[in-house]
C-alpha positions as CSV (number, residue, x, y, z in Angstrom):
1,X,-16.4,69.4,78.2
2,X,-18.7,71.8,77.2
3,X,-22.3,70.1,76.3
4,X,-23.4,72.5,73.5
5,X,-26.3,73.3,71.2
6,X,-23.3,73.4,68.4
7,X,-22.0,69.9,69.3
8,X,-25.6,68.7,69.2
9,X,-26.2,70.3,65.7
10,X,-22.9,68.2,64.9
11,X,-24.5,65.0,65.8
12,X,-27.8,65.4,64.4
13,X,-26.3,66.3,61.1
14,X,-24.2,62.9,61.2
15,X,-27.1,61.1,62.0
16,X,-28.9,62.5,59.6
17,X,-25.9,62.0,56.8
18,X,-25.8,58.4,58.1
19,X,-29.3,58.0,57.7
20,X,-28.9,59.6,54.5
21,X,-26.4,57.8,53.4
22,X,-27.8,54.2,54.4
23,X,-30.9,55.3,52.9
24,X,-30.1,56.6,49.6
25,X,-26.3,56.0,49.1
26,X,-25.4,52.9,50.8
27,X,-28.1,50.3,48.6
28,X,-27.0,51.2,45.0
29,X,-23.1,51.0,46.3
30,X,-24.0,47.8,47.4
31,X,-26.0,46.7,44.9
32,X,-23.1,48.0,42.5
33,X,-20.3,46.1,44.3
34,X,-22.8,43.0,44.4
35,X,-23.1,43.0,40.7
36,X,-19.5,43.2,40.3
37,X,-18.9,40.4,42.7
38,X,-21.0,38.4,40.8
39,X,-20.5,39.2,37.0
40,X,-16.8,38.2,38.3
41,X,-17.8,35.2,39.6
42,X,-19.7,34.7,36.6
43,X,-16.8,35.7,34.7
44,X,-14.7,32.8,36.1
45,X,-17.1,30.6,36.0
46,X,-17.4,31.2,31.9
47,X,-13.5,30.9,32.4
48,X,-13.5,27.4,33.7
49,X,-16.0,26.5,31.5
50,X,-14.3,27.6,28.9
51,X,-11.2,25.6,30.0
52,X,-13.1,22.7,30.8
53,X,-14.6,22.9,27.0
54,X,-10.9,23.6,25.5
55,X,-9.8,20.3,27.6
56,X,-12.8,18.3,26.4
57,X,-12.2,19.4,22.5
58,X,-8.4,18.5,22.9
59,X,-9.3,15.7,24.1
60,X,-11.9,15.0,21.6
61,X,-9.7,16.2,18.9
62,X,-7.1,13.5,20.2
63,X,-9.2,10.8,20.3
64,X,-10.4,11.8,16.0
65,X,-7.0,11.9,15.8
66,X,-6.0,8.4,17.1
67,X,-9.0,6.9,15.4
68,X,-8.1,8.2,12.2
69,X,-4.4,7.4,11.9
70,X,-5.6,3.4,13.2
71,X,-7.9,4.1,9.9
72,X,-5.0,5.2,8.1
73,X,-2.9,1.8,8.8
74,X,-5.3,-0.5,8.6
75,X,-5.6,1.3,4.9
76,X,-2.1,1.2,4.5
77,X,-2.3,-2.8,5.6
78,X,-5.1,-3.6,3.2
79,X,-3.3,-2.1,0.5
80,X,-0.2,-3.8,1.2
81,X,-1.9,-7.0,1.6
82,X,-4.1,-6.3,-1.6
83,X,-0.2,-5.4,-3.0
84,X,1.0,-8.9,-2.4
85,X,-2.1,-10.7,-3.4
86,X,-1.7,-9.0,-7.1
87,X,2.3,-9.7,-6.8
88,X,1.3,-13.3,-5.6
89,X,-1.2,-13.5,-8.9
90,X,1.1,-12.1,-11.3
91,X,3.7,-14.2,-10.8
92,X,1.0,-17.5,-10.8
93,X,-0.1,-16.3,-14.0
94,X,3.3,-15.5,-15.5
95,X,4.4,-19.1,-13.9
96,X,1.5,-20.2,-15.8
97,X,2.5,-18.7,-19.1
98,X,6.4,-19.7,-19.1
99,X,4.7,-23.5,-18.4
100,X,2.6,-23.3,-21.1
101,X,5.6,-21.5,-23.4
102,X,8.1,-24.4,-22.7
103,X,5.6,-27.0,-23.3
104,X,4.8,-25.0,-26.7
105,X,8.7,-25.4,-27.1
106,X,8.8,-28.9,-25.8
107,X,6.2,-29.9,-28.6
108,X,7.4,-27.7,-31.3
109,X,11.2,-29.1,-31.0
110,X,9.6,-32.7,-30.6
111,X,7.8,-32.2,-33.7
112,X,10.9,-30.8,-35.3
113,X,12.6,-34.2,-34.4
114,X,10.1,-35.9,-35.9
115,X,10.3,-34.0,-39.1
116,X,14.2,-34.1,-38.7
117,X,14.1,-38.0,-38.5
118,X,11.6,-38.3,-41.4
119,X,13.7,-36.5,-43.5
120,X,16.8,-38.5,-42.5
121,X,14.9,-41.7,-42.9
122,X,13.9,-40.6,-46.4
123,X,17.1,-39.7,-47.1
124,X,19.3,-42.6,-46.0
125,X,16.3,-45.0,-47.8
126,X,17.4,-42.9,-50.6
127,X,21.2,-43.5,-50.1
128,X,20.3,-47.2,-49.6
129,X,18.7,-47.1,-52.6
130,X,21.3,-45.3,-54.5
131,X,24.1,-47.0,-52.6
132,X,22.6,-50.6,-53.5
133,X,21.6,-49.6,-57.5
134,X,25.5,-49.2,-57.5
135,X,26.7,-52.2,-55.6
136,X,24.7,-54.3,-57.9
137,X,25.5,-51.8,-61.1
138,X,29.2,-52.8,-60.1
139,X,30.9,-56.3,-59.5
140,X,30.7,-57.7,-56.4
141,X,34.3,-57.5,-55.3
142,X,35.6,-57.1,-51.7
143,X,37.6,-53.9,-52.2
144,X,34.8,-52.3,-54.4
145,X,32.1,-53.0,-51.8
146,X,34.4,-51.5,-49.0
147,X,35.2,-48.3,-51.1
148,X,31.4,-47.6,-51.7
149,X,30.6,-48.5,-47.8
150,X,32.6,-45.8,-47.2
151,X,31.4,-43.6,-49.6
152,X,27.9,-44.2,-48.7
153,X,29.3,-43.5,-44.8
154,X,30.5,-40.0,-45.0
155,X,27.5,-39.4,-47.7
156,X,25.0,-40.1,-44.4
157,X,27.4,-38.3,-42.6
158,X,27.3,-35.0,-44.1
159,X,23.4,-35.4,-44.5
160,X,23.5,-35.6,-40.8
161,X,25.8,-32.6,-40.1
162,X,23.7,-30.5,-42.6
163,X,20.6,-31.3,-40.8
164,X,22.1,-31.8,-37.1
């Protein structure tokens, strides 16, 4: 092989472009690639965060979720139970009333009876009356006294029918 000043220029002017290159090309293509390496990392990073975050808000949101819908029936319970109570009131109270109406009843057809009685009492004291002015307006004889006993019967009778 032929040792020549041509080969020599050759390998001077690589080692020069090396040098060159090492120099003045090689930091800012590293520095470049580094960057990228780490806004990519950084990138991910963000990412996972972000999923981690997402994961945490579901399960954050879940949770609000759960707590509110427990709200939600113990709502629906009190208001069931509050449901009942008035139900359970309403009926005391109407209990109450229909009481208090029959014994208004009660009392108002005893003192019907009463009046009912008084009346009749009046008026059979008044058929006595009327029965006995006649007896002793008439002669006292068997068959007359029967007759008007009878008389004086379906009289108190039909008093009591009209009134009864």
């Amino acid at each position: 092989m032929n040792f020549n000043l041509t080969l020599i220029g050759q390998t001077i002017a690589m080692i020069v472009f090396v040098w060159f290159c090492m120099k003045f090309i090689w930091p800012p293509l590293m520095r470049a690639i580094d960057d990228r390496r780490r806004e990519i990392a950084d990138g991910i990073a963000a990412g996972e965060k972000g999923q981690k975050e997402l994961a945490d808000a579901r399960h954050g949101a879940e949770a609000i979720m759960q707590e509110a819908r427990q709200k939600a029936a113990q709502v629906v319970e009190i208001a069931h139970k509050r449901s009942n109570e008035l139900v359970g009131e309403a009926k005391h109270v109407a209990l109450a009333e229909g009481e208090r109406l029959i014994t208004a009843a009660r009392s108002e057809i005893s003192n019907e009876q009463t009046r009912a009685r008084d009346g009749l009492r009046r008026e059979v004291a008044s058929l006595a009356v009327t029965g006995a002015s006649r007896l002793l307006g008439r002669e006292v004889d068997a068959k007359a006294h029967a007759a008007l006993l009878d008389e004086l019967a379906a009289e108190v009778e039909k008093q009591a029918q009209t009134h009864g």
